[in-house]
N, CA, C and O atoms as a CHARMM CRD file, in Angstrom:
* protein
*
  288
    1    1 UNK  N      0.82200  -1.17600   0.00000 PROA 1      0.00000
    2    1 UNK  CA     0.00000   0.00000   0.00000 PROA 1      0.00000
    3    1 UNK  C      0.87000   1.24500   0.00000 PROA 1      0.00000
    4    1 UNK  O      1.95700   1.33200   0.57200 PROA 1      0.00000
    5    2 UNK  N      0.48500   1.86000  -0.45500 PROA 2      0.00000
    6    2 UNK  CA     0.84900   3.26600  -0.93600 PROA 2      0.00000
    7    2 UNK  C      0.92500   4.39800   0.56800 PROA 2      0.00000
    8    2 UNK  O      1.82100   5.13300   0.98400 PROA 2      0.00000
    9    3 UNK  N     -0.23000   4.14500   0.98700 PROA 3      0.00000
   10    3 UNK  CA    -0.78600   4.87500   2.05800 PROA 3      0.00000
   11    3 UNK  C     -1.11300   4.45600   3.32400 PROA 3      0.00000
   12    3 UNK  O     -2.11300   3.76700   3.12300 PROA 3      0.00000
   13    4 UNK  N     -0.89000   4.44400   4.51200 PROA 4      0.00000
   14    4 UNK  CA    -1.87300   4.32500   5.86700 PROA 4      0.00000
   15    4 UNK  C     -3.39600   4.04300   5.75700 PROA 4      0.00000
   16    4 UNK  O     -4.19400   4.59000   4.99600 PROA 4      0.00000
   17    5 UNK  N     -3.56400   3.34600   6.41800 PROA 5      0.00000
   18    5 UNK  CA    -4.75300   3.12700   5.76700 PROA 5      0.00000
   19    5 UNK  C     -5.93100   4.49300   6.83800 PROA 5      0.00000
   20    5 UNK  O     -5.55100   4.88300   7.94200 PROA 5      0.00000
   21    6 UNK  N     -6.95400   4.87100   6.35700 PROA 6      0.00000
   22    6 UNK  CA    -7.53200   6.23600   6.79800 PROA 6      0.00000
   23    6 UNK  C     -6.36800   7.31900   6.20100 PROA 6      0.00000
   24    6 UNK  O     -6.99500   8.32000   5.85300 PROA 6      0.00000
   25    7 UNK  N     -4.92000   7.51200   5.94700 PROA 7      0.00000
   26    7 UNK  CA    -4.48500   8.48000   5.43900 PROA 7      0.00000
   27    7 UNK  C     -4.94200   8.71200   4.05200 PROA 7      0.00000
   28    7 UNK  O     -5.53500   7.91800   3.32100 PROA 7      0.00000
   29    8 UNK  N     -4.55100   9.99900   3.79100 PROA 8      0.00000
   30    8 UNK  CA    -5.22700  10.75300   2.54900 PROA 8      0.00000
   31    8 UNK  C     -3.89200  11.47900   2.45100 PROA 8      0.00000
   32    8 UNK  O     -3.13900  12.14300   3.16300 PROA 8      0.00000
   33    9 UNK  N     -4.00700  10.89000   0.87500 PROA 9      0.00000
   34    9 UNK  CA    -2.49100  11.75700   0.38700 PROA 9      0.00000
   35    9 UNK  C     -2.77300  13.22300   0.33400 PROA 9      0.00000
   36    9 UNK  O     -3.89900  13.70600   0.20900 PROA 9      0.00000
   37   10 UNK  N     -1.07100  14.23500   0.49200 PROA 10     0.00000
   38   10 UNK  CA    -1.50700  15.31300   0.57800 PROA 10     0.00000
   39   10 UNK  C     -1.42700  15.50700  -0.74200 PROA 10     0.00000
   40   10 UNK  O     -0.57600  14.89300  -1.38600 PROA 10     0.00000
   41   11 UNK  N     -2.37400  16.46400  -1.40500 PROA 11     0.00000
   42   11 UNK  CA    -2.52300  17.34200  -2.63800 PROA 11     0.00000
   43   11 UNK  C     -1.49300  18.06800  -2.47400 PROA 11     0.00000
   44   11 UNK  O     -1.59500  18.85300  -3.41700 PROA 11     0.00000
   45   12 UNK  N     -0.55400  18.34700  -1.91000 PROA 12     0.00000
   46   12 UNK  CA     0.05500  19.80600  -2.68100 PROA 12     0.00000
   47   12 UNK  C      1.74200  18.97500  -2.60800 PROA 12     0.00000
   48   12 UNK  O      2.68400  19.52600  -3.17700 PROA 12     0.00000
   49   13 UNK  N      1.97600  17.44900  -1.75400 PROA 13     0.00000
   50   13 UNK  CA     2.68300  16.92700  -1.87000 PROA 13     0.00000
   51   13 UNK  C      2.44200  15.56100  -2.71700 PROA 13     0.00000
   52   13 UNK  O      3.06100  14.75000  -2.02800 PROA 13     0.00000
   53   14 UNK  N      1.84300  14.76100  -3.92800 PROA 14     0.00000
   54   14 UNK  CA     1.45100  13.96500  -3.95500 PROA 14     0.00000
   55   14 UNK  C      2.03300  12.96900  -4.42200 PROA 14     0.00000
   56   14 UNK  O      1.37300  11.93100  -4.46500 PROA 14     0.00000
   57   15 UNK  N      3.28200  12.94700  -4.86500 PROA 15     0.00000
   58   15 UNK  CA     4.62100  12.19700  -5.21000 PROA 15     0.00000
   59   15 UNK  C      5.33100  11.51200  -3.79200 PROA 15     0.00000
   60   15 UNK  O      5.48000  12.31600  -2.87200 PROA 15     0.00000
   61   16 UNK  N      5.70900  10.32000  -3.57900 PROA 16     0.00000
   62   16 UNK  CA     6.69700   9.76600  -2.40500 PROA 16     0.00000
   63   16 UNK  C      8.05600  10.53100  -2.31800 PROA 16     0.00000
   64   16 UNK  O      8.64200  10.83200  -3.35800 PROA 16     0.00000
   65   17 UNK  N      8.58600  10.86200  -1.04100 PROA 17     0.00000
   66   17 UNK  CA    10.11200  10.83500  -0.76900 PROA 17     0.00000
   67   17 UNK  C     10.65600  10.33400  -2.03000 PROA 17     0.00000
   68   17 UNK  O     11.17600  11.08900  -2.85100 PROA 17     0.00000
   69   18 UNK  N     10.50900   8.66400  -2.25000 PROA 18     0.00000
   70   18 UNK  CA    11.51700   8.00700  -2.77900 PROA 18     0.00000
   71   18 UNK  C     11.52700   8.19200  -4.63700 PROA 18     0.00000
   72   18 UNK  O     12.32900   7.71700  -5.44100 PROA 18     0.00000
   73   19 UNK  N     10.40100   9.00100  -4.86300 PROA 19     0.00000
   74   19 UNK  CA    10.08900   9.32600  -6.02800 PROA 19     0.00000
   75   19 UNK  C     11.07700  10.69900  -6.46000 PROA 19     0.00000
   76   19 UNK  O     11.70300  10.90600  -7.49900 PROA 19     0.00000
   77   20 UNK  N     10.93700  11.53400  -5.21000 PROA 20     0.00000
   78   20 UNK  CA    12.27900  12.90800  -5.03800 PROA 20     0.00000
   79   20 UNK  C     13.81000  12.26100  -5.12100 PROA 20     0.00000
   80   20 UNK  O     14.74300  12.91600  -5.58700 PROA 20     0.00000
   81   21 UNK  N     13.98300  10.76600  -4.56900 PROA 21     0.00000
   82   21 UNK  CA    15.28700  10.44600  -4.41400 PROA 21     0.00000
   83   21 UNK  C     16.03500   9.97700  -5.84100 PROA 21     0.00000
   84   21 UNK  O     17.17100   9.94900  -6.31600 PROA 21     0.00000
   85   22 UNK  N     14.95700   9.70100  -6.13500 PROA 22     0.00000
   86   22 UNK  CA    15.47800   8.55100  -7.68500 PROA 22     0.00000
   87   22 UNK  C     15.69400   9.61900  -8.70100 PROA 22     0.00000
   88   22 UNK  O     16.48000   9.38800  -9.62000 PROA 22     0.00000
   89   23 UNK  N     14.81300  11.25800  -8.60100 PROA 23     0.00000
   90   23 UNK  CA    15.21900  11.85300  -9.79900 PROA 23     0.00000
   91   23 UNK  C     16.24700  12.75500  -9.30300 PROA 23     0.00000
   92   23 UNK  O     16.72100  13.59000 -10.07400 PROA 23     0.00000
   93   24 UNK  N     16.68700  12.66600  -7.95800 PROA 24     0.00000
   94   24 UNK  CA    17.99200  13.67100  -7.79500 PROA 24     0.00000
   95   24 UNK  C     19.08900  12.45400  -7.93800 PROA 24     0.00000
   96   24 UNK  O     20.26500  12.81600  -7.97400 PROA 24     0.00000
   97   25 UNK  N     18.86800  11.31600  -8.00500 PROA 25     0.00000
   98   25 UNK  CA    20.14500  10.11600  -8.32700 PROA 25     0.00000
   99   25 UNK  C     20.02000  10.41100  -9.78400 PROA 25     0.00000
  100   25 UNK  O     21.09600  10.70900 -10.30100 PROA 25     0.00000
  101   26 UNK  N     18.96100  10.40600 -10.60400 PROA 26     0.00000
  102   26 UNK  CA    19.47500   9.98700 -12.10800 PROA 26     0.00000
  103   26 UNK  C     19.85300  11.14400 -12.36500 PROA 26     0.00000
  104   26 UNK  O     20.73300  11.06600 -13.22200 PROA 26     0.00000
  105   27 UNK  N     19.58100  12.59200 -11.96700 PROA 27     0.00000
  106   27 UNK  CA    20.34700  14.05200 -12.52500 PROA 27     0.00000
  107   27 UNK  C     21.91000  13.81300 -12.05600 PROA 27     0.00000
  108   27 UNK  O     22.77300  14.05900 -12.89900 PROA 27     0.00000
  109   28 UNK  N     22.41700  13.23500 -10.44100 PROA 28     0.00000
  110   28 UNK  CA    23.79700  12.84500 -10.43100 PROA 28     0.00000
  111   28 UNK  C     24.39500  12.13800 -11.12300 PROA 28     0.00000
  112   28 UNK  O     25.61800  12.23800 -11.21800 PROA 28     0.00000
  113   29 UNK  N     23.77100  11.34000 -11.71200 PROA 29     0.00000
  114   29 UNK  CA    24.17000   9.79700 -12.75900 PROA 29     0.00000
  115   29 UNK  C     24.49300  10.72100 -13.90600 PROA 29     0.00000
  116   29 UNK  O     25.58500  10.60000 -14.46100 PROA 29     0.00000
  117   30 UNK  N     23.27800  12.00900 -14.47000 PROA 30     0.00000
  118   30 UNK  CA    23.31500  12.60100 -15.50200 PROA 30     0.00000
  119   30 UNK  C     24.76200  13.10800 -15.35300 PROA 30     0.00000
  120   30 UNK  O     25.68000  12.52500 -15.93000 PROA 30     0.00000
  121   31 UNK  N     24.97900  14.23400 -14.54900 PROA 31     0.00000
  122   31 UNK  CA    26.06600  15.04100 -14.45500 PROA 31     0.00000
  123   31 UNK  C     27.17400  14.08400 -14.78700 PROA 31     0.00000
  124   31 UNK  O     28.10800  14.37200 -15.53600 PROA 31     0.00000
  125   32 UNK  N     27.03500  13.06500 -14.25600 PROA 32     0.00000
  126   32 UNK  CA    29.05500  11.77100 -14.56300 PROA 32     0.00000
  127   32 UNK  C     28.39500  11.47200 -16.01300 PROA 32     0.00000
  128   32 UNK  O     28.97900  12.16000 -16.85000 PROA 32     0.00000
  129   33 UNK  N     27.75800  10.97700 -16.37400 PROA 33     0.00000
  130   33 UNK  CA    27.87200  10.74200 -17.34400 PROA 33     0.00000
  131   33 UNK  C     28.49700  11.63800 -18.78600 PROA 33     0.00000
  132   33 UNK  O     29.22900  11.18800 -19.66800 PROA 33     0.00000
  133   34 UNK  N     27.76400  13.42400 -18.62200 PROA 34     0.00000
  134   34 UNK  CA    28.27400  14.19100 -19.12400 PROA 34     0.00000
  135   34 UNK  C     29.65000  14.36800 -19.50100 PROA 34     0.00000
  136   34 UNK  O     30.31300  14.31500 -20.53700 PROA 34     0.00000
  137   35 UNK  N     29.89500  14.67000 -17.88500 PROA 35     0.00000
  138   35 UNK  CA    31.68200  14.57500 -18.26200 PROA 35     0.00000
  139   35 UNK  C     32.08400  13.52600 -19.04100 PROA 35     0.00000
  140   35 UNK  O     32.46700  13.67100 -20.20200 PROA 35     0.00000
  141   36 UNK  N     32.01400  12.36700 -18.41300 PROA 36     0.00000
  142   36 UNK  CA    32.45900  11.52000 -19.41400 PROA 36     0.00000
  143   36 UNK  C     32.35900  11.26300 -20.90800 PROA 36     0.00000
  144   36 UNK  O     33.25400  10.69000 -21.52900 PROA 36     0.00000
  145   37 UNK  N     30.95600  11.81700 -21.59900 PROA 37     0.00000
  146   37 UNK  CA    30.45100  12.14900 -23.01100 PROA 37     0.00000
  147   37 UNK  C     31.17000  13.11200 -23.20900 PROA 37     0.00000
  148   37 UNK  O     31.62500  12.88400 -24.33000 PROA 37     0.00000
  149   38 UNK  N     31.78100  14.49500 -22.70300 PROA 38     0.00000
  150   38 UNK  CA    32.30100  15.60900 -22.82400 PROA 38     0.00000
  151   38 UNK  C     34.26700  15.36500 -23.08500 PROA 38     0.00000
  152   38 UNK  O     34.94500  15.87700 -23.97500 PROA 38     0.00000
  153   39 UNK  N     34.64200  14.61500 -22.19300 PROA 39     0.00000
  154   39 UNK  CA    35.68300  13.96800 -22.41400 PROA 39     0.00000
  155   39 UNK  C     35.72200  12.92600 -23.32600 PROA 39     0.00000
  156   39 UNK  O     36.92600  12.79300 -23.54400 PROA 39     0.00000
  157   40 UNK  N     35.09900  12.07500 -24.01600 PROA 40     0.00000
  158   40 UNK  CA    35.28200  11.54600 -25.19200 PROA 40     0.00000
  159   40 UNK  C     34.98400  12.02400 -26.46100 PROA 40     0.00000
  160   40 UNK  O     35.56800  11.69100 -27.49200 PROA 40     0.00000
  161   41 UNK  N     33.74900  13.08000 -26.33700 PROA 41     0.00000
  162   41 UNK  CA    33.99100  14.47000 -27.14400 PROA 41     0.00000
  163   41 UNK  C     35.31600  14.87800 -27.62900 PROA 41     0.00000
  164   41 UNK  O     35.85200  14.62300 -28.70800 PROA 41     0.00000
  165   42 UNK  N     35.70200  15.49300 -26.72600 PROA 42     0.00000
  166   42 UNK  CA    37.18700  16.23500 -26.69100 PROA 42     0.00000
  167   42 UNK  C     38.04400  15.54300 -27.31600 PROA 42     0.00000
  168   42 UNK  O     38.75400  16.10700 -28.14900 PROA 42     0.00000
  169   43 UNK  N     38.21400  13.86400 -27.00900 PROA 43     0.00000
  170   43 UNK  CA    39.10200  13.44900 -27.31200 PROA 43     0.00000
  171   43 UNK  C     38.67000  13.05500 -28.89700 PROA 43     0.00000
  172   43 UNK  O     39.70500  13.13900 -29.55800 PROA 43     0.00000
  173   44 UNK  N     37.51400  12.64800 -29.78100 PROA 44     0.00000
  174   44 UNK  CA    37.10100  12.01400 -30.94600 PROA 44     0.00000
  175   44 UNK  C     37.69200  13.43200 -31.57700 PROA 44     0.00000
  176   44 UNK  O     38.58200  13.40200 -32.42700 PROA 44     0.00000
  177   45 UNK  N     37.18200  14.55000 -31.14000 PROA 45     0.00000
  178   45 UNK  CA    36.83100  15.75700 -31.42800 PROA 45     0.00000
  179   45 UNK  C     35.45600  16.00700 -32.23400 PROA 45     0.00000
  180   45 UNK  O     35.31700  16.73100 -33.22000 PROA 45     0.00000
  181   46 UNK  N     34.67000  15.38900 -31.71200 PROA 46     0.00000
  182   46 UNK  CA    33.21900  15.49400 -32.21700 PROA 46     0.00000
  183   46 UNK  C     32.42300  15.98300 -31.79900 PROA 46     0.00000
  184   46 UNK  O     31.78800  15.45300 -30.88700 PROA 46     0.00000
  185   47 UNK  N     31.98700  17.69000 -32.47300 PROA 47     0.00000
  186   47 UNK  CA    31.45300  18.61000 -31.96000 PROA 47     0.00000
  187   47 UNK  C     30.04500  18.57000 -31.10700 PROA 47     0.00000
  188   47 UNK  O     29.75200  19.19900 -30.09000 PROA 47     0.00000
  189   48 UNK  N     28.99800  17.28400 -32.12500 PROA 48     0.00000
  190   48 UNK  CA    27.73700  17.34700 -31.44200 PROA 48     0.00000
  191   48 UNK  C     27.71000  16.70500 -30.21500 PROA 48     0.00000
  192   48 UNK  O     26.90200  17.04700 -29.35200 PROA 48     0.00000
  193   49 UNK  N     28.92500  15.34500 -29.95800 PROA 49     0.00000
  194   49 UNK  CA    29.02700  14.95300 -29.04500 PROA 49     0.00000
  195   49 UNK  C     28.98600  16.00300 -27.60500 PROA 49     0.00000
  196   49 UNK  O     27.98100  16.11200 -26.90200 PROA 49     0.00000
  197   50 UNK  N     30.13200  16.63900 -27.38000 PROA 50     0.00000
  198   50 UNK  CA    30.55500  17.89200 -26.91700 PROA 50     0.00000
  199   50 UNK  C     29.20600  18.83600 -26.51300 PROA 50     0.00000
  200   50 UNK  O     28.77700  18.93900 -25.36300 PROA 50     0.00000
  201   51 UNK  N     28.82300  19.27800 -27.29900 PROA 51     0.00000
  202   51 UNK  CA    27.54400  20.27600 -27.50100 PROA 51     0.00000
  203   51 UNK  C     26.50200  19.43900 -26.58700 PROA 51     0.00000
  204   51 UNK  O     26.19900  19.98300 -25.52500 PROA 51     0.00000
  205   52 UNK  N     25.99600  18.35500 -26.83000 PROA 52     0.00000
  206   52 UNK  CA    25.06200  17.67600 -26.01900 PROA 52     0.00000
  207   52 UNK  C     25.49000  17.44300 -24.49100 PROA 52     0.00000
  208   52 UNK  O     24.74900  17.81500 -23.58100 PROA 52     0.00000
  209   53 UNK  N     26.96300  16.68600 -24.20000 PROA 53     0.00000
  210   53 UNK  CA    27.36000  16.49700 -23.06300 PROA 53     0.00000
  211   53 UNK  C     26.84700  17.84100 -22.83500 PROA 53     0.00000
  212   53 UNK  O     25.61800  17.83000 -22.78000 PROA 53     0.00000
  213   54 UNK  N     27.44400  19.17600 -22.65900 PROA 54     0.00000
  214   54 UNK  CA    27.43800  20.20400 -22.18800 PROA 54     0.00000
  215   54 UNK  C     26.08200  20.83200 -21.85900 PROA 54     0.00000
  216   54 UNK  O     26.02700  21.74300 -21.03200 PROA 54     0.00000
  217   55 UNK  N     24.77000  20.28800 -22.59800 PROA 55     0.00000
  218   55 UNK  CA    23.46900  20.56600 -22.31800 PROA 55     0.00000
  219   55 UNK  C     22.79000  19.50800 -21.43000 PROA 55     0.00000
  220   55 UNK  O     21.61300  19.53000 -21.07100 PROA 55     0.00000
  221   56 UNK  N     23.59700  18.69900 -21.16900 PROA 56     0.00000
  222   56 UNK  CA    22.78600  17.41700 -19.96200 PROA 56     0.00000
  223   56 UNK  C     23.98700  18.03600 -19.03200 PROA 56     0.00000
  224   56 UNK  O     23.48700  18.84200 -18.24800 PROA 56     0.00000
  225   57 UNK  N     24.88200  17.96600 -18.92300 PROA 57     0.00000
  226   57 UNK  CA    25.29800  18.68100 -17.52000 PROA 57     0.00000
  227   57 UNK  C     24.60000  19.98000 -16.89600 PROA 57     0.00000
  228   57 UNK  O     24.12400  20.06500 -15.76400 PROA 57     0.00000
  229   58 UNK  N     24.65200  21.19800 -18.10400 PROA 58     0.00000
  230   58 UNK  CA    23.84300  21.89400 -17.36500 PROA 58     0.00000
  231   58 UNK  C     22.48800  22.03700 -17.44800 PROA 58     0.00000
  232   58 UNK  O     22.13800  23.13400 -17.01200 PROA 58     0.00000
  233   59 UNK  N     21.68400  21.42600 -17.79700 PROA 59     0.00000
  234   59 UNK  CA    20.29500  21.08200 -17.32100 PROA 59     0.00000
  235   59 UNK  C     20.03500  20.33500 -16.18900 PROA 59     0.00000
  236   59 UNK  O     19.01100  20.56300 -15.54500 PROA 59     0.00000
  237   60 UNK  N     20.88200  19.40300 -15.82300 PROA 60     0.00000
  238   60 UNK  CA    21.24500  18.48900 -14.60700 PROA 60     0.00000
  239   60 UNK  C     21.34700  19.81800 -13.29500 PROA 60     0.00000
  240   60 UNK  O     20.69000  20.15600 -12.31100 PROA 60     0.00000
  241   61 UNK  N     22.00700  20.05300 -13.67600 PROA 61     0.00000
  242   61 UNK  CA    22.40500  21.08200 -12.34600 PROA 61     0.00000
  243   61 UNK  C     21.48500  22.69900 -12.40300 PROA 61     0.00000
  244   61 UNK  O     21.47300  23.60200 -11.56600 PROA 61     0.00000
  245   62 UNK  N     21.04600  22.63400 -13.22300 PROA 62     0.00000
  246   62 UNK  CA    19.67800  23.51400 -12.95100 PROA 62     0.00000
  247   62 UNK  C     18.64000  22.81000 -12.49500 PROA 62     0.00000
  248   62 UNK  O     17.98900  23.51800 -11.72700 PROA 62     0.00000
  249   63 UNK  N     18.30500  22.02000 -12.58300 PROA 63     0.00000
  250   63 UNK  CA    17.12100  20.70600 -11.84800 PROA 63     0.00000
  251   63 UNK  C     17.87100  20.80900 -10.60900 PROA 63     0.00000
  252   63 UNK  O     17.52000  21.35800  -9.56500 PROA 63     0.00000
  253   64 UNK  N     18.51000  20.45200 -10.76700 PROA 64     0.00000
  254   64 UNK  CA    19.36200  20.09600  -8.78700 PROA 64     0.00000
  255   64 UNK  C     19.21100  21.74500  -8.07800 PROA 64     0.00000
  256   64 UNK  O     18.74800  21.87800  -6.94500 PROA 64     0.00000
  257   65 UNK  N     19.68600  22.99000  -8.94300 PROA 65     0.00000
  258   65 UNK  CA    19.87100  24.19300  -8.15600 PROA 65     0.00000
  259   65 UNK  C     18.41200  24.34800  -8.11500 PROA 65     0.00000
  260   65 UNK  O     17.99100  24.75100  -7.03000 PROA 65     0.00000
  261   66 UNK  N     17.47200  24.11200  -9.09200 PROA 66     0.00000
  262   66 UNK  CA    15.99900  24.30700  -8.93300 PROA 66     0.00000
  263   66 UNK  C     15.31700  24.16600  -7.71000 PROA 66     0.00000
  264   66 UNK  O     14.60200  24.96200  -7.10200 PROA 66     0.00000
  265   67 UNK  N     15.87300  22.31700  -7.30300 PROA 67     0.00000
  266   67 UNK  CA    15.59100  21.48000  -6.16300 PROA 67     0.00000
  267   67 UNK  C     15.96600  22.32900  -4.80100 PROA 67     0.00000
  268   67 UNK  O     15.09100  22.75500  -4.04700 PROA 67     0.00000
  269   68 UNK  N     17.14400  22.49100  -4.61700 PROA 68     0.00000
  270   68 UNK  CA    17.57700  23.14400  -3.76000 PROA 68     0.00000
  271   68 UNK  C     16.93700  24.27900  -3.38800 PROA 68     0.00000
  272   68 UNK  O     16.95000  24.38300  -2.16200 PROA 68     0.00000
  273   69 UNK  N     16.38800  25.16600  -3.92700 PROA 69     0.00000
  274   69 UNK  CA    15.47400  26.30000  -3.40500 PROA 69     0.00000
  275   69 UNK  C     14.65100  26.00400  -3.61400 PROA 69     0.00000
  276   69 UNK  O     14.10800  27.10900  -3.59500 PROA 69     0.00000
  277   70 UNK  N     13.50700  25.02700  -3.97200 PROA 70     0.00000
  278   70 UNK  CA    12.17800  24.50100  -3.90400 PROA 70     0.00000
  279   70 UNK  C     11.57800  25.37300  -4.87400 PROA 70     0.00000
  280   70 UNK  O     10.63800  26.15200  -4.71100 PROA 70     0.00000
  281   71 UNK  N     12.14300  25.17300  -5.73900 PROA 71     0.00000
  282   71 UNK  CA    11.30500  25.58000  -7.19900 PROA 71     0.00000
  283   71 UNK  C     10.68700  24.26100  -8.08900 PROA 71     0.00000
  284   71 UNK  O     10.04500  24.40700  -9.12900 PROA 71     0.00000
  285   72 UNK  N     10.91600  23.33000  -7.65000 PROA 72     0.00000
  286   72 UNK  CA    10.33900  22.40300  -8.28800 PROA 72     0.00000
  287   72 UNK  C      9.87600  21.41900  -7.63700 PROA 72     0.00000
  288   72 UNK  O      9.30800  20.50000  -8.22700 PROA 72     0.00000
């Protein structure tokens, strides 16, 4: 069960903890992965490679800085 039983999910929270945990793990997963796409970038020298790493890192860490002041 999802819930207590007589509890009533809250509306303005209606997602689990563990639902918050898994998407601040896969934005950390995101960020390593980047680098690592960004560094084999560098090294192929393949621009779109490069260009993309660099837009999942920082979208990653705007989700996370988002998180952090409760904007999302």
């Amino acid at each position: 069960m999802r819930y207590l039983d007589g509890q009533e999910p809250d509306p303005l929270y209606p997602h689990s903890e563990t639902m918050h945990h898994m998407l601040t793990l896969s934005m950390v997963m995101a960020i390593i992965i980047g680098i690592v796409l960004f560094i084999l970038g560098r090294r192929g020298n393949v621009l779109w490679l490069k260009v993309w790493s660099i837009l999942l890192i920082v979208l990653s860490l705007a989700y996370l800085i988002a998180d952090a002041i409760n904007l999302v």
